[in-house]
PDB file of N, CA, C and O in Angstrom:
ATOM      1  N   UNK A   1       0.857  -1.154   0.000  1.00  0.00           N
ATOM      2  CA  UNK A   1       0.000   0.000   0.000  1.00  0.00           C
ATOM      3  C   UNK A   1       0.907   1.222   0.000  1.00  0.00           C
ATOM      4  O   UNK A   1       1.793   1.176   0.853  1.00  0.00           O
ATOM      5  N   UNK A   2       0.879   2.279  -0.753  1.00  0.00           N
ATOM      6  CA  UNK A   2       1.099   3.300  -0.919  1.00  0.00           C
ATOM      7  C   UNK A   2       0.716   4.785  -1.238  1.00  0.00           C
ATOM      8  O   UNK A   2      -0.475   5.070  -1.358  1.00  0.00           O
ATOM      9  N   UNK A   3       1.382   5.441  -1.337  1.00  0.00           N
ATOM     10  CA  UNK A   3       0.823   7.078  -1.701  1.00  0.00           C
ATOM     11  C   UNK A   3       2.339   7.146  -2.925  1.00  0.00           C
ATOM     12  O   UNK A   3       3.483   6.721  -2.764  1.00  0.00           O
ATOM     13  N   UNK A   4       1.846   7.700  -3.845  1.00  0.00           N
ATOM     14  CA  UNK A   4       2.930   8.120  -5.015  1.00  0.00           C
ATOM     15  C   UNK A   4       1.960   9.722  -5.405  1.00  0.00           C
ATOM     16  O   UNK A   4       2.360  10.489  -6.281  1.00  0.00           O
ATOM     17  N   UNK A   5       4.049  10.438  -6.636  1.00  0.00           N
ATOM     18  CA  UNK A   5       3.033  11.381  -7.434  1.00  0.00           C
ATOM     19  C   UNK A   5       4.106  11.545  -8.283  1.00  0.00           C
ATOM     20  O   UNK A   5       5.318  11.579  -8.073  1.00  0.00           O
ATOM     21  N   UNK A   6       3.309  11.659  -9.472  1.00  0.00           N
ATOM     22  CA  UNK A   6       4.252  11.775 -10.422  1.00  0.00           C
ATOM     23  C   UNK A   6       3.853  12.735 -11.355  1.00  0.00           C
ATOM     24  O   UNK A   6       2.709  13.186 -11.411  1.00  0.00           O
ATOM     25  N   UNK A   7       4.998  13.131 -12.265  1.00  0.00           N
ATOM     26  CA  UNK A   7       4.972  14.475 -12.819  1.00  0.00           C
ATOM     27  C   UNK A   7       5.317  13.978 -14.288  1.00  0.00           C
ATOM     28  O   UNK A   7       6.232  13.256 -14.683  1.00  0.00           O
ATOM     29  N   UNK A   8       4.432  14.515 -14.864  1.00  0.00           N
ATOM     30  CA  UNK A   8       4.411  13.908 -16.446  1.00  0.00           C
ATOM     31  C   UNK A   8       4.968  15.639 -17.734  1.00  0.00           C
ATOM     32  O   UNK A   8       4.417  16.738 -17.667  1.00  0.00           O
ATOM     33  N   UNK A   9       5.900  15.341 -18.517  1.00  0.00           N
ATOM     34  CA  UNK A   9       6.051  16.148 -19.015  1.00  0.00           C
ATOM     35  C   UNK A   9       5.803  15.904 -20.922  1.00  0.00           C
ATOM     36  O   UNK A   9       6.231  14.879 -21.452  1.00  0.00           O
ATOM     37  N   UNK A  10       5.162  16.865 -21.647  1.00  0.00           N
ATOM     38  CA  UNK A  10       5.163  16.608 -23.257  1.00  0.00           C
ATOM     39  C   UNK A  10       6.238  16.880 -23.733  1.00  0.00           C
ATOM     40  O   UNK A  10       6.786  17.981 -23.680  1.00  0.00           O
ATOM     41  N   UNK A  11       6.801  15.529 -24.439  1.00  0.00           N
ATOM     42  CA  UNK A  11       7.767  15.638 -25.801  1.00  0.00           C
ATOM     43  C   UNK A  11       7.595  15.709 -27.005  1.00  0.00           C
ATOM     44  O   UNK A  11       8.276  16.336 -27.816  1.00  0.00           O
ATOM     45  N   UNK A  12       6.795  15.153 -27.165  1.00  0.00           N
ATOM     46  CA  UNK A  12       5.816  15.501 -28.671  1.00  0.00           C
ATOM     47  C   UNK A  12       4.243  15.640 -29.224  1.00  0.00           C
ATOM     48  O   UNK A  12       3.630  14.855 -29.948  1.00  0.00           O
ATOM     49  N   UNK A  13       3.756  17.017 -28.586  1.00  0.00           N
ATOM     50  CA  UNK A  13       1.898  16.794 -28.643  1.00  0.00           C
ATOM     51  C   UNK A  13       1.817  16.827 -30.204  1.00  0.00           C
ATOM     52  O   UNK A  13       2.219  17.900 -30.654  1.00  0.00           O
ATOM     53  N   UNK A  14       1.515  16.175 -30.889  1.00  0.00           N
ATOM     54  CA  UNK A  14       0.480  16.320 -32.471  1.00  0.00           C
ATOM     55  C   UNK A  14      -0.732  15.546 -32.315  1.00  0.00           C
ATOM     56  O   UNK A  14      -1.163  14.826 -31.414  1.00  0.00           O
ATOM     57  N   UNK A  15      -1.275  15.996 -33.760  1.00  0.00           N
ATOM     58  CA  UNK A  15      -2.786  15.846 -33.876  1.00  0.00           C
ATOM     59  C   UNK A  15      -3.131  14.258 -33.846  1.00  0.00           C
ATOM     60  O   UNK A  15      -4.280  13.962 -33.519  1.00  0.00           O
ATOM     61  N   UNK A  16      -2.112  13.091 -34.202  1.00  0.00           N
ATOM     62  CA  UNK A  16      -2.244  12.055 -33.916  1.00  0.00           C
ATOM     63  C   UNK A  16      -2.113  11.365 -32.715  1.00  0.00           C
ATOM     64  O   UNK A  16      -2.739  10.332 -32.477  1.00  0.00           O
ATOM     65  N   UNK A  17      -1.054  12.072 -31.677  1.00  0.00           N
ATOM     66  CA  UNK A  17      -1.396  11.325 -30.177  1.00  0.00           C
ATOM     67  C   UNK A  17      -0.072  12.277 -29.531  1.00  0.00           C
ATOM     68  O   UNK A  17       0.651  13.117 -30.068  1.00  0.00           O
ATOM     69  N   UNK A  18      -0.121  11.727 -28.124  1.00  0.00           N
ATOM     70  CA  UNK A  18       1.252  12.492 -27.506  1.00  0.00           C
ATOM     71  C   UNK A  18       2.329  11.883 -26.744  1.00  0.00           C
ATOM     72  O   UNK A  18       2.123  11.023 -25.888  1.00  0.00           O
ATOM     73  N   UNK A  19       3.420  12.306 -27.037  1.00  0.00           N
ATOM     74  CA  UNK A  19       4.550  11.468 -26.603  1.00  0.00           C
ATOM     75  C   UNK A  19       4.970  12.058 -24.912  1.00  0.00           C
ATOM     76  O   UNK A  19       5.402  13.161 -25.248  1.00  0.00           O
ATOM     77  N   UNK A  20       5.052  12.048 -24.061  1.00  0.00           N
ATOM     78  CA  UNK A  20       5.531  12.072 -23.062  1.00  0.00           C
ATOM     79  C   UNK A  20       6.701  11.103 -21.918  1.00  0.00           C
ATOM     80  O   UNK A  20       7.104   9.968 -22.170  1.00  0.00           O
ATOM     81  N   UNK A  21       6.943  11.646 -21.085  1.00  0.00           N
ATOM     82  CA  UNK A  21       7.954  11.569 -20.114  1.00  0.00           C
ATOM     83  C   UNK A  21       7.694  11.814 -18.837  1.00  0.00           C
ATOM     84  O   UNK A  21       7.207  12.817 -18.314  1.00  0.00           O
ATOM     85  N   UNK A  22       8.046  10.850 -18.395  1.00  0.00           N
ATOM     86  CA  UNK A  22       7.619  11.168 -16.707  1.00  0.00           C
ATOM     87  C   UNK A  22       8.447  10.767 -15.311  1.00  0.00           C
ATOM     88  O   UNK A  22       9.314   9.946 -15.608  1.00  0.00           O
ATOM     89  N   UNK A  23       8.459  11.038 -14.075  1.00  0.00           N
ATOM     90  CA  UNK A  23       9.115  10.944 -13.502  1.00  0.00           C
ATOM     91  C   UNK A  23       7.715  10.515 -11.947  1.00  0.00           C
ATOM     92  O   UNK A  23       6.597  10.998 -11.765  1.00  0.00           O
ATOM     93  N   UNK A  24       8.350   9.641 -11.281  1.00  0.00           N
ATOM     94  CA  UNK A  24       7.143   9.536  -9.713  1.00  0.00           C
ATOM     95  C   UNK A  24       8.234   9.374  -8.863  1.00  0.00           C
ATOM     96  O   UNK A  24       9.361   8.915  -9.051  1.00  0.00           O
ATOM     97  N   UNK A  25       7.576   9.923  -7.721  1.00  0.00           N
ATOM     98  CA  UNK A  25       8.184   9.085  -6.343  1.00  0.00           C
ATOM     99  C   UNK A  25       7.027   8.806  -5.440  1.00  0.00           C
ATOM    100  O   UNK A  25       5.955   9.341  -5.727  1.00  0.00           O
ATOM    101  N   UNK A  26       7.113   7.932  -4.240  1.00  0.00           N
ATOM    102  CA  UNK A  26       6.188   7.650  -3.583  1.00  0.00           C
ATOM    103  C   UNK A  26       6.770   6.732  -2.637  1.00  0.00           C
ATOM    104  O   UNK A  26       7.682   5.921  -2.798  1.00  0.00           O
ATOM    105  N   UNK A  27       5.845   7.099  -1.273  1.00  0.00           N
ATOM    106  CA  UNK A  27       6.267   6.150   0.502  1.00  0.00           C
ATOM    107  C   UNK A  27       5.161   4.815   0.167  1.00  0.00           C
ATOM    108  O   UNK A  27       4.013   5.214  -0.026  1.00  0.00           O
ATOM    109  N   UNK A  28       5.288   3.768   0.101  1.00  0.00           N
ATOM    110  CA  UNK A  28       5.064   2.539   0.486  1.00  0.00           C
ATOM    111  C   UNK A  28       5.194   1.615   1.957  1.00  0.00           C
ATOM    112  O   UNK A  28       6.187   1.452   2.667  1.00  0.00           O
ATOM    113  N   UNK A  29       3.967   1.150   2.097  1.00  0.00           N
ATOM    114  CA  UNK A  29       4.224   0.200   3.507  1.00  0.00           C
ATOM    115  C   UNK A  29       4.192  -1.221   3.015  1.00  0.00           C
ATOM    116  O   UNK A  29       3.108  -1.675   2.649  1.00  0.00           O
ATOM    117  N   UNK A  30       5.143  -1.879   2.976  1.00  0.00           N
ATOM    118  CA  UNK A  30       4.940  -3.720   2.591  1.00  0.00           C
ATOM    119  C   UNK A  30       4.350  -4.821   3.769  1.00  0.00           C
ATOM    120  O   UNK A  30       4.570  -4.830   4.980  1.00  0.00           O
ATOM    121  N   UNK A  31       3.748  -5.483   3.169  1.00  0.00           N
ATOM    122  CA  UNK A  31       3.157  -6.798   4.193  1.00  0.00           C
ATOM    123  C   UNK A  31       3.954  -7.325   4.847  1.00  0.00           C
ATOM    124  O   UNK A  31       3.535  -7.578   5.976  1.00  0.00           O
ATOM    125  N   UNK A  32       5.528  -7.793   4.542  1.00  0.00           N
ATOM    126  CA  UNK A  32       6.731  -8.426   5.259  1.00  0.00           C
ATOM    127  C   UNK A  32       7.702  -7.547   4.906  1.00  0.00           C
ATOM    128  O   UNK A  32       7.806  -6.709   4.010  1.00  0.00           O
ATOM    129  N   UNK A  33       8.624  -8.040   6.099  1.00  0.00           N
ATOM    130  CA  UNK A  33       9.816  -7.802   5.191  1.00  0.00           C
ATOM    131  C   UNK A  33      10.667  -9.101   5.147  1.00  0.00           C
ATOM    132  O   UNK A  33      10.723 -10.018   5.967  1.00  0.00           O
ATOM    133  N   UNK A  34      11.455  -8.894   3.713  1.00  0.00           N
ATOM    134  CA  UNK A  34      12.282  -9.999   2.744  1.00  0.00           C
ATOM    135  C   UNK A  34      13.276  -9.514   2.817  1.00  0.00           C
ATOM    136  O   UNK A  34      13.374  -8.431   3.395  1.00  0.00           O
ATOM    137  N   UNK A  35      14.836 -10.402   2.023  1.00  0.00           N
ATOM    138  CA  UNK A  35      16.035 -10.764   1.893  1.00  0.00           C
ATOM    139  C   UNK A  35      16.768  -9.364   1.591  1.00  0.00           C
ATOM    140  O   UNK A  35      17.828  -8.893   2.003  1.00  0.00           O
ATOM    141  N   UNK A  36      15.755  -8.872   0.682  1.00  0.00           N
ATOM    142  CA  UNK A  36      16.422  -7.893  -0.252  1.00  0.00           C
ATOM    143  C   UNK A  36      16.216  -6.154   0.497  1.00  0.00           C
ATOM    144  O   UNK A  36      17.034  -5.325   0.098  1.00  0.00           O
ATOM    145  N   UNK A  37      15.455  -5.811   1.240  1.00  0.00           N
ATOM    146  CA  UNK A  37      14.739  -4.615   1.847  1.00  0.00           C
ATOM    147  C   UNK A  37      14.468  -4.705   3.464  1.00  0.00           C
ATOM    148  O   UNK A  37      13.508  -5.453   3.647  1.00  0.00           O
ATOM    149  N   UNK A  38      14.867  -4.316   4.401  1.00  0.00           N
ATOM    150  CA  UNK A  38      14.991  -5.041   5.276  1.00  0.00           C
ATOM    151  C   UNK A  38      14.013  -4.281   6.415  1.00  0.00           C
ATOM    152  O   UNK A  38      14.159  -4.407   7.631  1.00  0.00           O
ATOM    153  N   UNK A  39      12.831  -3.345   5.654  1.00  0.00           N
ATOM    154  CA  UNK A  39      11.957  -2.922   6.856  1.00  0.00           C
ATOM    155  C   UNK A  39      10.704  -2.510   5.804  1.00  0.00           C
ATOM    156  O   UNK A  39      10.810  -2.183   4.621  1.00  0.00           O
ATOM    157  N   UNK A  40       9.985  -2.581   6.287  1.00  0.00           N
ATOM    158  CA  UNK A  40       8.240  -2.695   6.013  1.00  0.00           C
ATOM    159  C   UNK A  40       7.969  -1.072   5.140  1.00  0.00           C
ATOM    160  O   UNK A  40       7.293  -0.854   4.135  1.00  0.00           O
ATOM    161  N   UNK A  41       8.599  -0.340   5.788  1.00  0.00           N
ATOM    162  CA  UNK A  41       8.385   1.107   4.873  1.00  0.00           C
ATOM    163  C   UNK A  41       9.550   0.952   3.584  1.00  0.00           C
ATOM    164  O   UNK A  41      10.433   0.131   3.334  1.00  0.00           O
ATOM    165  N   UNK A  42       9.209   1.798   3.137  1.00  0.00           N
ATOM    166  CA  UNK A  42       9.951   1.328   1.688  1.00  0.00           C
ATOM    167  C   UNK A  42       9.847   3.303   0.721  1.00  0.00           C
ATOM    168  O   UNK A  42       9.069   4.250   0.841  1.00  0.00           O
ATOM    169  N   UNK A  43      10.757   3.114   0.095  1.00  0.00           N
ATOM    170  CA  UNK A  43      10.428   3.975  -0.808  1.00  0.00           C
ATOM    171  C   UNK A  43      10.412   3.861  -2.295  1.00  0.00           C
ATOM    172  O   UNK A  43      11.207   3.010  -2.693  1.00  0.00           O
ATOM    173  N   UNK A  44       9.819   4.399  -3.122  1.00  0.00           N
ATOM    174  CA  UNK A  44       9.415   4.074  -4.521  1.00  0.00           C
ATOM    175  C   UNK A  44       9.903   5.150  -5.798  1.00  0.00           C
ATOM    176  O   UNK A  44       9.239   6.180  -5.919  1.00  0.00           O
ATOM    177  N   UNK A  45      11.146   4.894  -6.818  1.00  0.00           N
ATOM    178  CA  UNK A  45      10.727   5.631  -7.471  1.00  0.00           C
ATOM    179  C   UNK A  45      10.645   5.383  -9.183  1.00  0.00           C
ATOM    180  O   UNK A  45      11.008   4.221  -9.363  1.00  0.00           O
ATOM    181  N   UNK A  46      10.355   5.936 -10.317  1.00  0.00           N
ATOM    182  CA  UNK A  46       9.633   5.326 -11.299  1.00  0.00           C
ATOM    183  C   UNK A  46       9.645   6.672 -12.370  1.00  0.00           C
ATOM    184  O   UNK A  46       9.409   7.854 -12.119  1.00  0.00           O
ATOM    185  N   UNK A  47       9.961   6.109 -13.474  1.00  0.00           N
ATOM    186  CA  UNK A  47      10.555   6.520 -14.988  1.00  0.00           C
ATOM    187  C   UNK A  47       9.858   6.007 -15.972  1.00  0.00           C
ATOM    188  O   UNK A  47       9.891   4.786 -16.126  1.00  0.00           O
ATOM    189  N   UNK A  48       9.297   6.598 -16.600  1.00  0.00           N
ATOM    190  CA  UNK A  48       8.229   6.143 -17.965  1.00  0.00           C
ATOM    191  C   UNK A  48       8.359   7.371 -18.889  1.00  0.00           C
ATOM    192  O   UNK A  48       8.621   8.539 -18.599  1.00  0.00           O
ATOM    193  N   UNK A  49       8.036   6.632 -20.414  1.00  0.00           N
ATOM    194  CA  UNK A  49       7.841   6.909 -21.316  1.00  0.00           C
ATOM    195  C   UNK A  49       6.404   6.633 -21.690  1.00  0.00           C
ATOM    196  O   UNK A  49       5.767   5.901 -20.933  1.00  0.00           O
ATOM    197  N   UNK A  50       5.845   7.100 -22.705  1.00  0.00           N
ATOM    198  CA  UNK A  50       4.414   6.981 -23.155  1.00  0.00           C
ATOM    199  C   UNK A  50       4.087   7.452 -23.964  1.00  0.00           C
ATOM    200  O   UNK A  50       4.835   8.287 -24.471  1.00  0.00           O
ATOM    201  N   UNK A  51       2.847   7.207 -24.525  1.00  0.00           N
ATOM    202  CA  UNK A  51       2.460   7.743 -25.933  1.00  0.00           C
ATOM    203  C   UNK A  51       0.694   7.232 -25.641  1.00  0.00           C
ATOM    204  O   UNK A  51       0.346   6.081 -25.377  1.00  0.00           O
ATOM    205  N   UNK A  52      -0.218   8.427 -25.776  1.00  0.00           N
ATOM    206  CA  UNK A  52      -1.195   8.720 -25.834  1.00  0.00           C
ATOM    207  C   UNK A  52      -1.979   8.726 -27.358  1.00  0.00           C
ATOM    208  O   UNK A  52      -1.445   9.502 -28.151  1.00  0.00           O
ATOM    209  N   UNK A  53      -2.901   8.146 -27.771  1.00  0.00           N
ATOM    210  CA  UNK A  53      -3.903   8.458 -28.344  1.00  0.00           C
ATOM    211  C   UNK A  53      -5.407   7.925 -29.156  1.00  0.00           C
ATOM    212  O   UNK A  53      -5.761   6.878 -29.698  1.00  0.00           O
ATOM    213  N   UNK A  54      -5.823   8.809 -28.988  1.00  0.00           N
ATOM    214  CA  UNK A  54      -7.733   8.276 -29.073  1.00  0.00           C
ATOM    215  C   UNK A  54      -7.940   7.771 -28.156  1.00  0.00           C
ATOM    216  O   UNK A  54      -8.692   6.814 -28.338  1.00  0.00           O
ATOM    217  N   UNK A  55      -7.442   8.007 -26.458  1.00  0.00           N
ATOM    218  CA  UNK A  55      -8.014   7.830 -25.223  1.00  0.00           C
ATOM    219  C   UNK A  55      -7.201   6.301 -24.979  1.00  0.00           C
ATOM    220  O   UNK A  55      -7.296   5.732 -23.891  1.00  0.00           O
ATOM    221  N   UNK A  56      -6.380   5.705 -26.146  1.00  0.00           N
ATOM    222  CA  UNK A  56      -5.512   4.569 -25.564  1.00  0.00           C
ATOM    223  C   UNK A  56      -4.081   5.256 -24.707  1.00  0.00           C
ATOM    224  O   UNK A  56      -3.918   6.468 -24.568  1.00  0.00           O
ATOM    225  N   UNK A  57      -3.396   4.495 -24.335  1.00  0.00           N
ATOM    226  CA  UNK A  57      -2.255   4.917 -23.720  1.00  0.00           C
ATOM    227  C   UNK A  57      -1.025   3.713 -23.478  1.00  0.00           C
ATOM    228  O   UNK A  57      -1.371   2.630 -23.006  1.00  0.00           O
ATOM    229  N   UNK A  58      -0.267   3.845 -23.662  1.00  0.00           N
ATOM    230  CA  UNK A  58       1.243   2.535 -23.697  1.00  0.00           C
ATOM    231  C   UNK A  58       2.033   3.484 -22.965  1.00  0.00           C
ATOM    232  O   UNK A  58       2.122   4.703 -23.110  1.00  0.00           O
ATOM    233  N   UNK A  59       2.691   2.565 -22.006  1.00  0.00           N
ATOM    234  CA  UNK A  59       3.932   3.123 -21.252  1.00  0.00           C
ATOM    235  C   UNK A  59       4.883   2.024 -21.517  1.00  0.00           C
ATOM    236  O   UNK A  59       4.610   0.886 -21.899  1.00  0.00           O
ATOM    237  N   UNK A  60       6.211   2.608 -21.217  1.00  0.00           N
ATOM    238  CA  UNK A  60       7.445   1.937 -20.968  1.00  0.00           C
ATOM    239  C   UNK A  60       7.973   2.407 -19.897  1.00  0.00           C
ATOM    240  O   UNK A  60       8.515   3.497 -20.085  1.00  0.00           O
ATOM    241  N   UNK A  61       8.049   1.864 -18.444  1.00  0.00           N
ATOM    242  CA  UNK A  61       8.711   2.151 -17.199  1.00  0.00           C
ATOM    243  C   UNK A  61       9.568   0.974 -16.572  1.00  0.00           C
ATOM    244  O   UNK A  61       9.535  -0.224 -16.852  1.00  0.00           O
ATOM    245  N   UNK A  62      10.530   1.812 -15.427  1.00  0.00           N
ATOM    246  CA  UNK A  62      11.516   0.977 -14.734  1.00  0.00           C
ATOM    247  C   UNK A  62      11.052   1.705 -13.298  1.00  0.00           C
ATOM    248  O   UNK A  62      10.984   2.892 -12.980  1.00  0.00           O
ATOM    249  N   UNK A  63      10.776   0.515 -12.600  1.00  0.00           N
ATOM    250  CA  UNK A  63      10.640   1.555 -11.121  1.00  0.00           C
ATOM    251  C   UNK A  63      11.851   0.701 -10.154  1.00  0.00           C
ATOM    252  O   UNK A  63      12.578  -0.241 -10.472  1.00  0.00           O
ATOM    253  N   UNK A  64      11.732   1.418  -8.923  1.00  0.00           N
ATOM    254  CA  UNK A  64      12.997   0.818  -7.762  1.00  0.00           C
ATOM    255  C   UNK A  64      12.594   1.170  -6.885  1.00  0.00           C
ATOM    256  O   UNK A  64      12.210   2.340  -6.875  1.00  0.00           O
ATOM    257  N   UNK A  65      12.456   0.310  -5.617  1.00  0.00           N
ATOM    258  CA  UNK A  65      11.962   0.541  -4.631  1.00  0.00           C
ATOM    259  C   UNK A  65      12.700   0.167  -3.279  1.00  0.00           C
ATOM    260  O   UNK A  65      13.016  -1.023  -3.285  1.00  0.00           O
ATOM    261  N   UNK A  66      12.982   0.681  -2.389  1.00  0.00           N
ATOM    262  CA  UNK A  66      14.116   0.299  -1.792  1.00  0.00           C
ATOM    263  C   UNK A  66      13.894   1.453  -0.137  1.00  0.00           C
ATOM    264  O   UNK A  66      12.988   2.272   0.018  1.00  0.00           O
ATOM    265  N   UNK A  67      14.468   1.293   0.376  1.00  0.00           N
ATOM    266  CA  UNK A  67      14.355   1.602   2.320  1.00  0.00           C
ATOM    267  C   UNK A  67      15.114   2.880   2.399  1.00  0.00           C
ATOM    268  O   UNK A  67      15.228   3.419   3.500  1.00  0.00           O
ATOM    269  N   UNK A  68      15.662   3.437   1.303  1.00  0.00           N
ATOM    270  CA  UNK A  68      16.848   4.455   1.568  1.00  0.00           C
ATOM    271  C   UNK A  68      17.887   4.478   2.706  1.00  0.00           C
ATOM    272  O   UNK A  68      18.361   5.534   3.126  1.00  0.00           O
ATOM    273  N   UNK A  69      18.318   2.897   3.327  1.00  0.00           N
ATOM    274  CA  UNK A  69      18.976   2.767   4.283  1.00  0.00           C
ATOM    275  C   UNK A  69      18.908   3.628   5.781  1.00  0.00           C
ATOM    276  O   UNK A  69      19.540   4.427   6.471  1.00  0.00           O
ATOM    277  N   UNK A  70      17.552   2.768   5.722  1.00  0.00           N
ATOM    278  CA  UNK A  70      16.574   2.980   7.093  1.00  0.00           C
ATOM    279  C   UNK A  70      16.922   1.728   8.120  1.00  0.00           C
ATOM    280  O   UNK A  70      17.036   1.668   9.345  1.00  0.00           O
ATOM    281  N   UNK A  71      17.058   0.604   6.885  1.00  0.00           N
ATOM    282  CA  UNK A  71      17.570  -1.052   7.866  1.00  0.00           C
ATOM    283  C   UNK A  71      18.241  -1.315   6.574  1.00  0.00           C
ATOM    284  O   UNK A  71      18.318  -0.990   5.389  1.00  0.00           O
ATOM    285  N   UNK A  72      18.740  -2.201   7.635  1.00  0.00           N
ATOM    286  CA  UNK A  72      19.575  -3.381   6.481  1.00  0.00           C
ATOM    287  C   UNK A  72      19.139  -4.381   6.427  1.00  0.00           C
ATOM    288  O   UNK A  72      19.088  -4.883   7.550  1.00  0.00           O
ATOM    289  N   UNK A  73      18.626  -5.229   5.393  1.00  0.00           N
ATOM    290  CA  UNK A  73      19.546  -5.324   4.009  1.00  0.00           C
ATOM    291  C   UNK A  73      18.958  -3.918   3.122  1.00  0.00           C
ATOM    292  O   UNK A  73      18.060  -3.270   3.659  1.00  0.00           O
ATOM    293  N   UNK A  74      19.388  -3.554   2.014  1.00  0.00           N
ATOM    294  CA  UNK A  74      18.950  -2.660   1.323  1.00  0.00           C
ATOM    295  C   UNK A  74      18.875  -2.557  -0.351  1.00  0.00           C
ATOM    296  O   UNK A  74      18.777  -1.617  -1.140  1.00  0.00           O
ATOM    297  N   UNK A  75      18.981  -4.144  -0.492  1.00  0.00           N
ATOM    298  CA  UNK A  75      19.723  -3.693  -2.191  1.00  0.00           C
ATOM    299  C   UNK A  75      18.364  -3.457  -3.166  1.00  0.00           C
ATOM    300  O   UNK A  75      18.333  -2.925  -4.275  1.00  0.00           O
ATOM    301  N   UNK A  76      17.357  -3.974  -2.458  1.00  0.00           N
ATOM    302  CA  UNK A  76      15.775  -2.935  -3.032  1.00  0.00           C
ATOM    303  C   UNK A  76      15.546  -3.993  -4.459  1.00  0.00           C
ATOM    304  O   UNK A  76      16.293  -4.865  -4.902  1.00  0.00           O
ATOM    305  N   UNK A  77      14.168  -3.499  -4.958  1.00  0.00           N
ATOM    306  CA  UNK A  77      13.850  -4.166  -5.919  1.00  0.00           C
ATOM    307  C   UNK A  77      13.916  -3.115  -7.283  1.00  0.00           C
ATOM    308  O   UNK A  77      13.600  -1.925  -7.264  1.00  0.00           O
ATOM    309  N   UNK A  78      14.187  -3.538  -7.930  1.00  0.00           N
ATOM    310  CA  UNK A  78      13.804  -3.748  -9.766  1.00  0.00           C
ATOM    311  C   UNK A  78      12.916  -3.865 -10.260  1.00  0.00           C
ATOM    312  O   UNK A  78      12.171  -4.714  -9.771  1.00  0.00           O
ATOM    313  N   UNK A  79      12.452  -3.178 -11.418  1.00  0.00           N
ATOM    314  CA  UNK A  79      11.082  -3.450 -12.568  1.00  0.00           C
ATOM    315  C   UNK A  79      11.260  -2.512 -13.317  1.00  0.00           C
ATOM    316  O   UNK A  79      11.544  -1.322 -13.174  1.00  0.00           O
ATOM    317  N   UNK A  80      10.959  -3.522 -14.573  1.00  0.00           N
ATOM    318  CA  UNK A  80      10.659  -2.940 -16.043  1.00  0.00           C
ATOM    319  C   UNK A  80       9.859  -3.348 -16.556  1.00  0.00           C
ATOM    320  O   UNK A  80      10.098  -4.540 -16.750  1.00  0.00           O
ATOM    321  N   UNK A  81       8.700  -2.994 -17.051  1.00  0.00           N
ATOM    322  CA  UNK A  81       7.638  -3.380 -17.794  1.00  0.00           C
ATOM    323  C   UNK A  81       6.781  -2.461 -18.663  1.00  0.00           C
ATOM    324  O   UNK A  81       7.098  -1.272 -18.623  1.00  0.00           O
ATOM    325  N   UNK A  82       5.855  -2.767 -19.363  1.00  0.00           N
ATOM    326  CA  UNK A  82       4.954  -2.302 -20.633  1.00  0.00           C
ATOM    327  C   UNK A  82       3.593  -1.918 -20.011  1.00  0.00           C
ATOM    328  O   UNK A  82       3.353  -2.690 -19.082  1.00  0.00           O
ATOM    329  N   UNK A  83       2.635  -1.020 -20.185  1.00  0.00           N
ATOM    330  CA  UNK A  83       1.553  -1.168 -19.525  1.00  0.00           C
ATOM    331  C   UNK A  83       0.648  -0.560 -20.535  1.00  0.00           C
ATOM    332  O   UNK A  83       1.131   0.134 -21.430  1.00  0.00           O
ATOM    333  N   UNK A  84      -0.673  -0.777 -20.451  1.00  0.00           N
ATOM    334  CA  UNK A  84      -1.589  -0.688 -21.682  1.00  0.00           C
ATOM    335  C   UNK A  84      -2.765   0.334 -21.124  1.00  0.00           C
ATOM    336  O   UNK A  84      -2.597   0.457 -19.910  1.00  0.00           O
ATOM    337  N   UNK A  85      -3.801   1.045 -21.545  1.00  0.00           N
ATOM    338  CA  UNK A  85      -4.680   1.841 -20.781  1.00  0.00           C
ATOM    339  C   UNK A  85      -5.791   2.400 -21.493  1.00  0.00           C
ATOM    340  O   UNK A  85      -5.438   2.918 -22.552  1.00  0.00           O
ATOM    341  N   UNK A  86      -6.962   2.460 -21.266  1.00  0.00           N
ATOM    342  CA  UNK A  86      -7.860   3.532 -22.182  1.00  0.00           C
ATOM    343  C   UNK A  86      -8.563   4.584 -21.117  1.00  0.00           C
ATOM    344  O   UNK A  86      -8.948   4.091 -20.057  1.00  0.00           O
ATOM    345  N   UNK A  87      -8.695   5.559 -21.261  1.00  0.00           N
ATOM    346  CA  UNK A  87      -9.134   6.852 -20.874  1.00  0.00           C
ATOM    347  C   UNK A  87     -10.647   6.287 -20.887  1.00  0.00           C
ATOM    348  O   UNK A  87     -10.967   5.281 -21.519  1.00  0.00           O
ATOM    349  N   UNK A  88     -11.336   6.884 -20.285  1.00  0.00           N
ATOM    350  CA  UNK A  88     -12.638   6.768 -20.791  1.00  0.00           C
ATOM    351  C   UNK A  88     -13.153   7.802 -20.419  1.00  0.00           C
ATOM    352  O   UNK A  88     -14.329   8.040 -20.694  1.00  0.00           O
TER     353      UNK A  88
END
């Protein structure tokens, strides 16, 4: 469970769709803690690309999430993935 916010900026608005860039951060609380993060609060942050149009939407992001060496262990998690969307 978390709170994030992220700030989205235009790289390319035209009449066919829009290219953007974005940046988040956000405080997270986790259910356990594991090997890799070594306390229940956590912090989050997250990089996408995207492209908007006719109310669809595609991203390309990497997020990382990690304790900012609050406890140890700390080496935090990884992700990269694709994500799909329609406006409605």
């Amino acid at each position: 469970m978390g709170i994030s916010q992220d700030l989205t900026l235009p790289i390319y608005p035209s009449r066919f769709g829009n290219l953007f860039f974005g940046i988040g951060i956000g405080l997270y609380i986790k259910s356990e803690i594991d090997d890799r993060v070594g306390s229940k609060v956590t912090f989050g942050e997250r990089f996408f690309l995207g492209y908007v149009f006719k109310g669809f939407e595609i991203e390309v992001y990497y997020k990382h999430y990690s304790n900012g060496t609050l406890e140890n262990p700390n080496s935090g998690h990884d992700f990269g993935g694709l994500s799909f969307g329609y406006c409605f």
